[in-house]
C-alpha positions in Angstrom: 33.7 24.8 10.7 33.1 21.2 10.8 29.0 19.7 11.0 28.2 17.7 13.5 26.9 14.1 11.7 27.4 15.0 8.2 26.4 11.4 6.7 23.1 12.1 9.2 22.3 15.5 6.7 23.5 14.4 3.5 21.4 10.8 3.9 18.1 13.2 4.5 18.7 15.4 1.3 19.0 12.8 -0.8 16.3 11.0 0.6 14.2 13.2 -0.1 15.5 15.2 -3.5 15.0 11.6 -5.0 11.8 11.1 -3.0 10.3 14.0 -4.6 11.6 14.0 -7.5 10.5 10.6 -8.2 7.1 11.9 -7.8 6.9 14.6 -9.8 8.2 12.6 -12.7 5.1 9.7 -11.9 2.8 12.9 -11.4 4.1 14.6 -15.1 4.3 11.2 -16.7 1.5 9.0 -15.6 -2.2 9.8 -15.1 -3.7 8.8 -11.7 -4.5 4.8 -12.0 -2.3 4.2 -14.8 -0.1 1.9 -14.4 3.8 0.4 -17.0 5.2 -3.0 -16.3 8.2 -2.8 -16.1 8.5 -6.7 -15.2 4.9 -8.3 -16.6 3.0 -9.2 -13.7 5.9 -9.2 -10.8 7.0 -5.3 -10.9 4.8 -1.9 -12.5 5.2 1.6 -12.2 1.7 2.7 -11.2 0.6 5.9 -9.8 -1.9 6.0 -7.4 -2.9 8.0 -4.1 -2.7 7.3 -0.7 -4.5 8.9 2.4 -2.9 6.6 4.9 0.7 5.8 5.7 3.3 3.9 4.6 1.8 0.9 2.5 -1.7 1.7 2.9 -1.7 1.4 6.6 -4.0 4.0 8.2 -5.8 5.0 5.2 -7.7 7.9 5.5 -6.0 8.9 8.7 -4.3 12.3 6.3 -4.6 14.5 8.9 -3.5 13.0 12.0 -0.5 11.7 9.7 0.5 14.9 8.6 0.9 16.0 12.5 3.0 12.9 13.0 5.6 13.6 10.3 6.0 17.1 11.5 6.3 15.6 14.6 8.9 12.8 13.5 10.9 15.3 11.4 11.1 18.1 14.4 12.2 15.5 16.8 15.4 13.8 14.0 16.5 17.3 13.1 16.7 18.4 17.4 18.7 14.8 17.5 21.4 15.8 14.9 21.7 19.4 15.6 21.5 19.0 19.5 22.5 15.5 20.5 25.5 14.0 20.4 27.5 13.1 17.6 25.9 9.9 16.0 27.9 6.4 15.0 27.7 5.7 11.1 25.0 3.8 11.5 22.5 5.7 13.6 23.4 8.9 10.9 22.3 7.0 8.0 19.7 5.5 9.5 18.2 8.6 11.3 18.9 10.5 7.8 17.6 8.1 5.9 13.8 8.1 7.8 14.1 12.0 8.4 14.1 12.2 4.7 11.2 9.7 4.0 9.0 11.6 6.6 9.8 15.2 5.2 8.9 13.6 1.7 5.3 12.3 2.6 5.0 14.6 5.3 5.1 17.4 2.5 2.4 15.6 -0.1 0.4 15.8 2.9 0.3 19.1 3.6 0.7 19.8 0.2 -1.4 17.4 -1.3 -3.9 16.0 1.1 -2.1 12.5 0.1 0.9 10.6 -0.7 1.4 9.7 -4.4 2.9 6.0 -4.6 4.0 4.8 -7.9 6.4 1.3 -6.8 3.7 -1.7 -7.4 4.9 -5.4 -6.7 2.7 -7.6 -8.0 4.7 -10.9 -7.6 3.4 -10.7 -3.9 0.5 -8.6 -4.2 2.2 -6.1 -2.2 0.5 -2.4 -1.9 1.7 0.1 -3.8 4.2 2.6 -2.1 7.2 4.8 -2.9 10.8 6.1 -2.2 10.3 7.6 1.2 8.7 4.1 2.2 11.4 2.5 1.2 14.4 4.9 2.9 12.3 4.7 6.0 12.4 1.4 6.0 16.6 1.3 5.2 16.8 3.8 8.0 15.1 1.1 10.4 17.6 -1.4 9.2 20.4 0.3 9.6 19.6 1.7 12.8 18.9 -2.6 14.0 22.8 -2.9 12.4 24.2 -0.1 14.5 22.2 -1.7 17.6 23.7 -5.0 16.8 27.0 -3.7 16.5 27.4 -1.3 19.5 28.6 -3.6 22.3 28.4 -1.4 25.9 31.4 -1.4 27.6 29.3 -1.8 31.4 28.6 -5.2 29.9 32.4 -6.7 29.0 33.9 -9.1 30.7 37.0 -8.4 32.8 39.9 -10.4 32.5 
């Protein structure tokens, strides 16, 4: 039996195995405020919490967030399993988010926050983590398979 969008599936477990386990490392390693540079003053490991979403936004908004990545995660698994087969691109993209959102959407529930340990100080950038950053590669990849799908209704004849 072949699975429909493999890369799709395998992008979201790995997303979020490295996700979490990212996490509990910072949570086992670090206490809460403490904070390694790795690069003095441009790049730290620093754990700290976050009751908002990704990079700060919303903060406080836990439990209105928690209803979204339910939400956002029920929605990407109907896609894969009931849609169509996906390009390359809209697998890894859609994988890639799907496992960002079941990472934070689980310190949520879990929790009652998302822990956030990646702190770029160069640009005084909030602090934020591994599911932030695969959501945000899903996004990109999913504006590179946009770019590249060209609809045939739209071609020129010649």
């Amino acid at each position: 039996m072949r699975v429909k969008n493999l890369l799709f599936w395998i992008a979201a477990f790995l997303a979020f195995f490295l996700d979490q386990l990212t996490k509990y490392w910072v949570m086992q390693t670090f206490n809460l405020g403490q904070t390694q540079a790795l690069i003095p003053g441009v790049f730290h490991l620093t754990y700290v919490t976050n009751t908002g979403a990704a990079f700060s936004l919303l903060t406080g908004k836990v439990e209105w967030l928690r209803w979204l990545s339910l939400g956002v995660t029920l929605a990407l698994i109907a896609l894969a399993w009931f849609g169509p087969a996906l390009h390359f691109w809209d697998q890894l993209g859609y994988g890639l988010i799907l496992g960002g959102a079941i990472g934070n959407g689980i310190d949520r529930f879990v929790l009652g926050y998302v822990v956030d340990f990646l702190d770029f100080r160069l640009i005084n950038f909030p602090v934020f983590n591994l599911a932030d950053v695969f959501i945000n590669i899903g996004i990109v990849c999913l504006l590179i398979g946009t770019f590249q799908k060209t609809p045939t209704s739209n071609r020129r004849s010649r």
